[in-house]
Backbone as CSV, one residue per row, in Angstrom:
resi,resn,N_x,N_y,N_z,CA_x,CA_y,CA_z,C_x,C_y,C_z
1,UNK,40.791,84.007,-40.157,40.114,83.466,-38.979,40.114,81.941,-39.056
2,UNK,40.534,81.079,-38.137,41.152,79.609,-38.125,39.589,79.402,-37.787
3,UNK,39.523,78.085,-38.072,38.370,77.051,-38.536,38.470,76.498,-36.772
4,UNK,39.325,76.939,-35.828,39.259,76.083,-34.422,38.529,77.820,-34.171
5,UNK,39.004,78.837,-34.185,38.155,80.181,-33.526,36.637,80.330,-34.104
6,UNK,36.180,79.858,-35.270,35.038,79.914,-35.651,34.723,78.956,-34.916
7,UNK,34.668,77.784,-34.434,34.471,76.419,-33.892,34.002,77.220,-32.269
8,UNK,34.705,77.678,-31.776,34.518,78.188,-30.368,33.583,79.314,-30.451
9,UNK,33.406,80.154,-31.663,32.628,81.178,-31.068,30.954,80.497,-31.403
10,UNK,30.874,79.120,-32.431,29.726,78.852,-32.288,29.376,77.861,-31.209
11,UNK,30.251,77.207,-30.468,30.133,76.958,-29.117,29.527,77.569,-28.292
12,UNK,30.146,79.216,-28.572,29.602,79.901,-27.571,28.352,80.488,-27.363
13,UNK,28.196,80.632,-28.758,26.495,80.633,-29.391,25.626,79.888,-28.445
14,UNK,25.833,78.107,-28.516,25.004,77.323,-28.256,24.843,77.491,-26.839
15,UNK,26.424,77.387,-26.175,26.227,78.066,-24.600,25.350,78.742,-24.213
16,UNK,25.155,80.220,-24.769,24.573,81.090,-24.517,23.152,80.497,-24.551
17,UNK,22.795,79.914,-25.948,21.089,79.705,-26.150,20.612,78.939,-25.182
18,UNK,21.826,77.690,-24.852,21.078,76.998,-23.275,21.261,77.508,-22.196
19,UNK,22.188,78.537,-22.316,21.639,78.942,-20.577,20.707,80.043,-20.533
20,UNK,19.790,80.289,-21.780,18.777,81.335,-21.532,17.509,80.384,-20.581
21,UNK,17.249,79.834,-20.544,16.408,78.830,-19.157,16.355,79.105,-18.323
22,UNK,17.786,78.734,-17.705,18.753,78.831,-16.783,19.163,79.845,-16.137
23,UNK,18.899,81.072,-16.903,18.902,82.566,-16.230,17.876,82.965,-16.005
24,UNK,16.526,82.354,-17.033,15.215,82.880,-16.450,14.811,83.585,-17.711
25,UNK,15.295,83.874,-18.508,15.295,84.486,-19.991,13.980,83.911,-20.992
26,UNK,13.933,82.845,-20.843,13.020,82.459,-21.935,12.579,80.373,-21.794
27,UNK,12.034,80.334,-22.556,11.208,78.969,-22.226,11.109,78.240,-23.436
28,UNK,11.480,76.591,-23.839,11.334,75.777,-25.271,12.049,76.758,-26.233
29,UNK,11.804,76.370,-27.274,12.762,76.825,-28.256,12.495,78.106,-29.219
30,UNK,11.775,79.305,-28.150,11.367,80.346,-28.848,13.249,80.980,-27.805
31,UNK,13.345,82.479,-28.389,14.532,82.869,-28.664,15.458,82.371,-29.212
32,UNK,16.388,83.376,-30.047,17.735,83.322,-30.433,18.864,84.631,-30.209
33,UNK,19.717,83.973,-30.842,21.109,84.011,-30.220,22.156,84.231,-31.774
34,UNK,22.900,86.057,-32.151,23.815,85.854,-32.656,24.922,86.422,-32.565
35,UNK,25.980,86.268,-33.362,27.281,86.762,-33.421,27.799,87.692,-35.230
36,UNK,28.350,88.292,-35.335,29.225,88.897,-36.154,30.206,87.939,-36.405
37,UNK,30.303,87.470,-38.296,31.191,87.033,-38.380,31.882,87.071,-39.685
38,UNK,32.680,87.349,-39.303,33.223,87.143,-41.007,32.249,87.988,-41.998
39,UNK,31.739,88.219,-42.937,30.548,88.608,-44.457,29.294,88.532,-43.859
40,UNK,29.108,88.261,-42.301,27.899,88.064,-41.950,27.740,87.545,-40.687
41,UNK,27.241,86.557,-40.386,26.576,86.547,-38.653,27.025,84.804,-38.785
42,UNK,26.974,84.225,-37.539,26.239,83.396,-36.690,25.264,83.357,-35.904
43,UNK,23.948,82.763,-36.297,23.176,82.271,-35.633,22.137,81.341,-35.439
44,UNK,21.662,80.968,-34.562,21.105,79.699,-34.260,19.668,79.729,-35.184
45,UNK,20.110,78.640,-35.475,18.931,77.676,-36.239,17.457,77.439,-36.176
46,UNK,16.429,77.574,-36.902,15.297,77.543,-36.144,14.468,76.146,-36.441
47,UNK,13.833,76.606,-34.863,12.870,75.352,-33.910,13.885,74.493,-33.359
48,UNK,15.109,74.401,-33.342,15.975,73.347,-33.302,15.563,73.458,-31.460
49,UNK,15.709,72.221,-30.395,15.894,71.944,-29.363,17.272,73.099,-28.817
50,UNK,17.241,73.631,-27.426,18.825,73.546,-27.432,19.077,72.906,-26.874
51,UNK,18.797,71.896,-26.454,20.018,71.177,-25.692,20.169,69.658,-26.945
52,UNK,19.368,69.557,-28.075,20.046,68.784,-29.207,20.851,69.884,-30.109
53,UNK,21.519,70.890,-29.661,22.138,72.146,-30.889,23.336,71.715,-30.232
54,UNK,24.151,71.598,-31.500,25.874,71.306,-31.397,26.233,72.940,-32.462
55,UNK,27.970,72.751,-32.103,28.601,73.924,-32.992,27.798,74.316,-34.206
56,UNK,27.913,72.784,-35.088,27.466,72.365,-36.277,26.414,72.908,-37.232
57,UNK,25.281,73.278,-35.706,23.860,73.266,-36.555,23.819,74.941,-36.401
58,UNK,24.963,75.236,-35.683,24.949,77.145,-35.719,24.803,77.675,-37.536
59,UNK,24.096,78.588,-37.899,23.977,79.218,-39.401,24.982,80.236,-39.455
60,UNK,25.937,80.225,-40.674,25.956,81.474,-41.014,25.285,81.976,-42.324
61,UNK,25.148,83.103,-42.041,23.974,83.712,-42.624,24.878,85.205,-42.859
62,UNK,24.753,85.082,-44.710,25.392,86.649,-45.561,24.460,87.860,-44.963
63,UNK,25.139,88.615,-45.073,24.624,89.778,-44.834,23.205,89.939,-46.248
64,UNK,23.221,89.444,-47.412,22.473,89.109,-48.264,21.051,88.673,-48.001
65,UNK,21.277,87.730,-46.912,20.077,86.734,-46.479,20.097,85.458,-46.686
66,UNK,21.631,85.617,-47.634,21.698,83.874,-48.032,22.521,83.117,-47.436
67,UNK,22.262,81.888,-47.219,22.857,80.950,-46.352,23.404,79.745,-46.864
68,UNK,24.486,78.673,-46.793,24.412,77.294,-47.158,24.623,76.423,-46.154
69,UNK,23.399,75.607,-45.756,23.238,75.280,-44.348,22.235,74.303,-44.861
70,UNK,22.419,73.164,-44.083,20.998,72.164,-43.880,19.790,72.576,-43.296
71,UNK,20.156,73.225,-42.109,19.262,74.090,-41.270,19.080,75.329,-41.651
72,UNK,18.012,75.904,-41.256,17.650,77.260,-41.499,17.226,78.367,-40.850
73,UNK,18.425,79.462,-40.997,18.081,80.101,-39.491,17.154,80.877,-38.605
74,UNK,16.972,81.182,-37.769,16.081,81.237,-36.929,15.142,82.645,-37.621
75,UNK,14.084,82.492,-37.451,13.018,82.759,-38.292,13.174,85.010,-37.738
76,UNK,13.910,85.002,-36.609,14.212,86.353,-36.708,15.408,86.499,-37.076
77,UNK,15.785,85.636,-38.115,17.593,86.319,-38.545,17.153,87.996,-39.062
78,UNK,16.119,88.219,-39.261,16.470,89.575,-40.552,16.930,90.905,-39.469
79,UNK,15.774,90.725,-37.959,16.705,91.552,-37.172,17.671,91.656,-36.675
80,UNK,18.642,90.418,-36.447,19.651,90.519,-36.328,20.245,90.843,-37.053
81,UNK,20.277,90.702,-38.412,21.539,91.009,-39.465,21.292,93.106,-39.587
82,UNK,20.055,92.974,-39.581,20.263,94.305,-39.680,20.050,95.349,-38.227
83,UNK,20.201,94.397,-37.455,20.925,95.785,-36.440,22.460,95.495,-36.535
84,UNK,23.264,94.137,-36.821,24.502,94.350,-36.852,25.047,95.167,-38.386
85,UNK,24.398,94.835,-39.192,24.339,95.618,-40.322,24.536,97.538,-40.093
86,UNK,23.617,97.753,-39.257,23.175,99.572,-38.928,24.188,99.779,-37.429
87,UNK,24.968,99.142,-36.655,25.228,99.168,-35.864,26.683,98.846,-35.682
88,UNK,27.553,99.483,-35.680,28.834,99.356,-36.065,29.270,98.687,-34.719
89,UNK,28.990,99.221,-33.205,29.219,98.940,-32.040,28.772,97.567,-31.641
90,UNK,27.764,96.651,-32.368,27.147,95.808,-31.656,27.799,94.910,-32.609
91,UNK,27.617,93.874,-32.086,29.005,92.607,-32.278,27.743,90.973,-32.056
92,UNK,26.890,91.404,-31.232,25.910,89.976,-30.746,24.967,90.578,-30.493
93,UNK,24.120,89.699,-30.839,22.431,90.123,-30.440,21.723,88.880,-29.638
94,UNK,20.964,89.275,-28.406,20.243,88.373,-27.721,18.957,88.653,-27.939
95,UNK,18.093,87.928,-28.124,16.533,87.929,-28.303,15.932,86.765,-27.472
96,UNK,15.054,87.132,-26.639,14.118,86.034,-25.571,12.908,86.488,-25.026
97,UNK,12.046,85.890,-24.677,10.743,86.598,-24.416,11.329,86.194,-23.080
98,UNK,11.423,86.551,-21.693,11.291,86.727,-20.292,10.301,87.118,-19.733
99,UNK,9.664,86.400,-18.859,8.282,87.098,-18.425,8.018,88.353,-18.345
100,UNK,9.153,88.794,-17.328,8.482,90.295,-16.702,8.597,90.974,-18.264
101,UNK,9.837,91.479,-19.102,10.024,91.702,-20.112,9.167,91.841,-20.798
102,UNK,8.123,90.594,-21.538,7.409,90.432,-22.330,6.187,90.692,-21.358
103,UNK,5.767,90.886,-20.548,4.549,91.833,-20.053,4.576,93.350,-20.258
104,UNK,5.634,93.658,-20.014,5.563,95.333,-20.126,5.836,95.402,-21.584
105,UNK,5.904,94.313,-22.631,5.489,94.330,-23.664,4.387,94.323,-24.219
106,UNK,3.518,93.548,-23.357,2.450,93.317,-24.074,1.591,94.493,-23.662
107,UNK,1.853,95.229,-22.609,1.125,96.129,-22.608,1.304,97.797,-23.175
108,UNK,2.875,96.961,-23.803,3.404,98.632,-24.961,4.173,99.430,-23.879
109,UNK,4.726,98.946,-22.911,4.769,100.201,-22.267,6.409,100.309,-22.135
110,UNK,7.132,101.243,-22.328,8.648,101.532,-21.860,8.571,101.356,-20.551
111,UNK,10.113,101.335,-19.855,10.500,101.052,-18.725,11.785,102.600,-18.797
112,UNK,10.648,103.512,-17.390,11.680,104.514,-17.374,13.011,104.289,-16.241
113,UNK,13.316,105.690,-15.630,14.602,105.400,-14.932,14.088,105.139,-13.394
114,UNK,14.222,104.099,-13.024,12.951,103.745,-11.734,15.013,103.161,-10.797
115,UNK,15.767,103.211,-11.494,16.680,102.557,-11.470,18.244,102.982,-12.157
116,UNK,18.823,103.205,-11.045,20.065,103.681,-11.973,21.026,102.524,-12.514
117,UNK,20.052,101.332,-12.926,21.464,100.273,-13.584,20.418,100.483,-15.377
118,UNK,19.644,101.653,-15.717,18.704,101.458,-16.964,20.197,102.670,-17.617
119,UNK,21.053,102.590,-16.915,21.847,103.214,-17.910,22.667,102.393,-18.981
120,UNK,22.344,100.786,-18.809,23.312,99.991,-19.168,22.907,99.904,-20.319
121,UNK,21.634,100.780,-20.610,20.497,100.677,-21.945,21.009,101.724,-22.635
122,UNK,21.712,102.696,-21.781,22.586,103.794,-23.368,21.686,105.058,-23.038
123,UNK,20.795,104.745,-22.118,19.306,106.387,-21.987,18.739,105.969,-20.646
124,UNK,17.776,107.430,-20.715,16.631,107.732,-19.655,16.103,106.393,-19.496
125,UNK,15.726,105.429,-20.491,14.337,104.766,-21.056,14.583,103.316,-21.872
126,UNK,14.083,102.304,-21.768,14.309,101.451,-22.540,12.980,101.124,-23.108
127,UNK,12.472,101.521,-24.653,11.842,101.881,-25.074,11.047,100.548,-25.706
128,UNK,9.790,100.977,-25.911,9.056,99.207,-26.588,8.446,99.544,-27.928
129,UNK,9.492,98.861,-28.871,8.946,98.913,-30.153,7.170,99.173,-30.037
130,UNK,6.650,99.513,-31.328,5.449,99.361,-31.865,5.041,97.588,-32.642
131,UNK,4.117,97.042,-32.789,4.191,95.746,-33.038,4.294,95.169,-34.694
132,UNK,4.774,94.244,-34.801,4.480,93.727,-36.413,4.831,91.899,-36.014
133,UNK,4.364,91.697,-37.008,4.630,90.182,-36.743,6.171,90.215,-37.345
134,UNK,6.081,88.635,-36.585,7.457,88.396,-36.109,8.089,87.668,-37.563
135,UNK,9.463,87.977,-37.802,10.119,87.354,-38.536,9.878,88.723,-39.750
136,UNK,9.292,89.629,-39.850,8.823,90.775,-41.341,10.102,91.833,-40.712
137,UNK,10.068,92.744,-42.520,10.812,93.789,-42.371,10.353,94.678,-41.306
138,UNK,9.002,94.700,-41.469,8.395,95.364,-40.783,8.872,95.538,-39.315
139,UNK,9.121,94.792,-38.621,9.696,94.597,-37.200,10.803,94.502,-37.158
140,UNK,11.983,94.651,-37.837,13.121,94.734,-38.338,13.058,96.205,-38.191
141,UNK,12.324,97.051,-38.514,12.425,98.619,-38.872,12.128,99.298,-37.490
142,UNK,11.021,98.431,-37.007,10.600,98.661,-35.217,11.672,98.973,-34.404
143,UNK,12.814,97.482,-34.586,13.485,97.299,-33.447,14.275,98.213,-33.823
144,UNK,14.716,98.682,-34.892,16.081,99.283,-35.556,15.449,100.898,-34.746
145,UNK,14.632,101.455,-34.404,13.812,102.565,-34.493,13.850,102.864,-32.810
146,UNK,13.828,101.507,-32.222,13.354,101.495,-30.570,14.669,101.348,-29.706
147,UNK,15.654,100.785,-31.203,17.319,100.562,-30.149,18.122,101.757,-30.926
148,UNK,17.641,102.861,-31.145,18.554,104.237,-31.627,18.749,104.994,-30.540
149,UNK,20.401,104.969,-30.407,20.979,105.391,-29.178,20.710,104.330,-28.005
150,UNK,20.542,103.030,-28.135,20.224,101.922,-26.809,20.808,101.327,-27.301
151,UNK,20.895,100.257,-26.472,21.406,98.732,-26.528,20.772,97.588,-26.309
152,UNK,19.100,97.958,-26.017,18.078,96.892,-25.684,17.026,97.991,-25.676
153,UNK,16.043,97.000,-26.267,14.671,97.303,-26.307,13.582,96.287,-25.881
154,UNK,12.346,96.655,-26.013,11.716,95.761,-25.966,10.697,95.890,-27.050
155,UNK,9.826,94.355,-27.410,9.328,94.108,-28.842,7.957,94.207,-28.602
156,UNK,6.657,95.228,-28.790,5.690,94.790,-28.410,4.468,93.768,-29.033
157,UNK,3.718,93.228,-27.562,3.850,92.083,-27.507,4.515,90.658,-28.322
158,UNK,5.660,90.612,-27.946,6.431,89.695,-28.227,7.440,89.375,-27.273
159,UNK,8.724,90.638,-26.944,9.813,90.033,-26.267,10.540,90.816,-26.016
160,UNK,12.281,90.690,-26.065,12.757,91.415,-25.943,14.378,91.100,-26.670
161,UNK,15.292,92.847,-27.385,16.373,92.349,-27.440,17.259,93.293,-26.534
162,UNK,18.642,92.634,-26.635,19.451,93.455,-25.583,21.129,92.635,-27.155
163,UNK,21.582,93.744,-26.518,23.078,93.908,-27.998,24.339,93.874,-27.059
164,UNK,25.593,93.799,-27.687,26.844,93.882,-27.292,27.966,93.832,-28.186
165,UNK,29.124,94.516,-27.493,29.663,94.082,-28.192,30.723,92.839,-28.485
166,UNK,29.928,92.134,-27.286,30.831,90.733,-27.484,29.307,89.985,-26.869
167,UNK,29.297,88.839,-26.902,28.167,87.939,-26.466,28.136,88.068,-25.429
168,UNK,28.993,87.813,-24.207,29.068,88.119,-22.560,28.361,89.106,-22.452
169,UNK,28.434,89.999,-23.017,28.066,92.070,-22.674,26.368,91.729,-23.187
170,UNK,26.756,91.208,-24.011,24.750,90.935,-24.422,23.923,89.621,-23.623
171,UNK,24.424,88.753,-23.243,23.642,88.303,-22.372,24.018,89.016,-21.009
172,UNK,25.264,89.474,-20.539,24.274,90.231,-19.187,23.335,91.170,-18.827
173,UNK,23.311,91.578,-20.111,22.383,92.613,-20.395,21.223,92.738,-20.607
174,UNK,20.392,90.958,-21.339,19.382,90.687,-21.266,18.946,89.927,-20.148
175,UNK,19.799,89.808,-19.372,19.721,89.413,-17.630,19.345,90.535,-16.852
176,UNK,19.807,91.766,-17.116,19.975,92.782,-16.250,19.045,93.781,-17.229
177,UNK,18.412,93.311,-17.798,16.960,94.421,-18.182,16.013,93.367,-17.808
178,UNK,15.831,91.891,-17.750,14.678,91.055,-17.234,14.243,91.733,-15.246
179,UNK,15.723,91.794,-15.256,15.535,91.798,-13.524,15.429,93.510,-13.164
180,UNK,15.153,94.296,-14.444,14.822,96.026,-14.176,13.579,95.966,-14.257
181,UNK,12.919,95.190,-15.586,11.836,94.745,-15.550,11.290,94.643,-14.355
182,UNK,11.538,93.646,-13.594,10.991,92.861,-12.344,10.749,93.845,-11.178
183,UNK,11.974,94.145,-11.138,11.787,95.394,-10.288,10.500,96.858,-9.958
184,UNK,10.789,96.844,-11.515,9.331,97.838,-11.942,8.004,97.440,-11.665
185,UNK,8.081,96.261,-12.051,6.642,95.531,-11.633,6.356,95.674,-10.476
186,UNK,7.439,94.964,-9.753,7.297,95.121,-7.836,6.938,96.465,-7.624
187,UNK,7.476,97.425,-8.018,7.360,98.732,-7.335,5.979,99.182,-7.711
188,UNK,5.669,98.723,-9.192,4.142,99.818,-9.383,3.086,98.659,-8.174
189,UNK,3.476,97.515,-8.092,2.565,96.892,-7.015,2.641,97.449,-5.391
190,UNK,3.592,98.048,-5.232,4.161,98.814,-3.615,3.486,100.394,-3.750
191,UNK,4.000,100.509,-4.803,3.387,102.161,-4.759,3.924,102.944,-6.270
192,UNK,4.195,104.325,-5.916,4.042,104.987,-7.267,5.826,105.294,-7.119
193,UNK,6.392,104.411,-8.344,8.454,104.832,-8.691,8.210,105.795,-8.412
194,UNK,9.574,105.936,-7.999,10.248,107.000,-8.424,10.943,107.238,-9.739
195,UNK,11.067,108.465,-10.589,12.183,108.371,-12.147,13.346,109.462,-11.407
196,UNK,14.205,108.491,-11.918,15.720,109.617,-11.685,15.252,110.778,-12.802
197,UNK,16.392,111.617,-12.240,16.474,112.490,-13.738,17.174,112.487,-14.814
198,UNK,17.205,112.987,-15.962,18.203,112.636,-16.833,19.147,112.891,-16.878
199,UNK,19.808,113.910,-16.134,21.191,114.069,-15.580,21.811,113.150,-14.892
200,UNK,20.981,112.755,-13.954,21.663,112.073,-13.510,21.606,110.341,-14.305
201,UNK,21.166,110.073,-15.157,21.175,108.801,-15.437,22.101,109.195,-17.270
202,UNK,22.607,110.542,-17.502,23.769,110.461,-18.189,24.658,110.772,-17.488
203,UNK,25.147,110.596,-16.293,26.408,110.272,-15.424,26.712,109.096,-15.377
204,UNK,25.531,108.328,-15.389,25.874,106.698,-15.011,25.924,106.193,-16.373
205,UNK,25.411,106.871,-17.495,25.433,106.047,-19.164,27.084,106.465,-19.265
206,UNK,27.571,107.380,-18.444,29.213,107.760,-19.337,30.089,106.868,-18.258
207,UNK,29.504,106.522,-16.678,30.316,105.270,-16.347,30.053,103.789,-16.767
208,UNK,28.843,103.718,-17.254,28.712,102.278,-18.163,28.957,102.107,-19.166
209,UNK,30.108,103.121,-19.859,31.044,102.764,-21.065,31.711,101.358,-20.717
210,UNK,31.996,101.299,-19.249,33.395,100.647,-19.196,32.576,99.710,-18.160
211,UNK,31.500,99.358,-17.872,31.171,98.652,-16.411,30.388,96.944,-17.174
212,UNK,30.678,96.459,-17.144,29.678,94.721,-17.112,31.012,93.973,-17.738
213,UNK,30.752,92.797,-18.157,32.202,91.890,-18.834,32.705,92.275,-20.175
214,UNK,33.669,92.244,-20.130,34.556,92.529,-20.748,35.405,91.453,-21.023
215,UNK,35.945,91.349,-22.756,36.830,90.149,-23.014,37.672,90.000,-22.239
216,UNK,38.579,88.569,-21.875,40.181,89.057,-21.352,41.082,89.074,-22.073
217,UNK,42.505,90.010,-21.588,43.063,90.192,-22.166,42.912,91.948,-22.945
């Protein structure tokens, strides 16, 4: 792997972490942002600004826990390494507190099928961890527990993650569970959802094998 392709994919890192704002994702310098690489991951650095984060200050971080870096990475590396660790399919991990998101967190509650794009979650349900403080194994074991058979969960009270297997596929994904979120909210304020059934929302999990971005080429 050339030293210019590592160069671009932590570019793309930093990309990603600043346009979580910008999509509505998250606020100051809480969330992060990683990648699969090589013996271990890329990912962003913690407390760092993003819009002072260059290639540079991206971490990689061993599958070990150990790092050689000036900076030090972001204080939830342990869930990332170990869902890419337990997760052969997932390639990037997005983590951001988003409003709507982190409300139906804080109040513990899953988000059922009110919506046939909650198939992009892998199930019926996109499920909300149980709580532990942030940065412990402990919540490491949560998320690993709440994204079996998914691709996003949510953290209670805290946030939320959403996976891929390329970074594109995971941030649209933590775009497109903020705005299922939203949706839900609106509706329990209008009146009482509707839930698809589970038939029908494993019709749409076996056409969202192939549906959101995709590398080119």
């Amino acid at each position: 792997m050339s030293r210019h392709t590592e160069f671009a994919v932590r570019q793309s890192i930093v990309d990603a972490a600043r346009s979580l704002s910008g999509l509505g994702l998250n606020h100051g310098t809480s969330g992060n942002v990683s990648v699969r690489w090589g013996d271990g991951l890329l990912i962003t650095p913690s407390g760092l600004p993003y819009e002072q984060m260059s290639a540079d200050d991206i971490v990689h971080l061993r599958m070990d826990g150990g790092f050689e870096h000036p900076l030090a990475p972001s204080s939830e590396w342990r869930f990332h390494r170990d869902i890419l660790e337990a997760r052969a399919d997932v390639n990037a991990v997005v983590h951001a507190h988003p409003i709507h998101c982190t409300a139906f967190a804080i109040c513990g509650m899953e988000i059922p099928a009110v919506h046939y794009m909650i198939a992009a979650a892998g199930g019926p349900t996109v499920r909300c961890s149980g709580y532990a403080t942030f940065g412990t194994p402990e919540l490491s074991e949560l998320a690993l527990e709440a994204l079996e058979d998914r691709t996003c969960c949510l953290l209670a009270n805290h946030g939320m993650i959403a996976t891929g297997p390329g970074l594109a596929k995971a941030l649209w994904l933590a775009v497109e569970l903020e705005t299922l979120c939203r949706q839900y909210a609106v509706a329990l304020q209008v009146g009482t959802p509707r839930v698809l059934p589970d038939d029908e929302i494993a019709r749409n999990v076996e056409k969202f094998r192939s549906y959101g971005p995709r590398p080119k080429g």
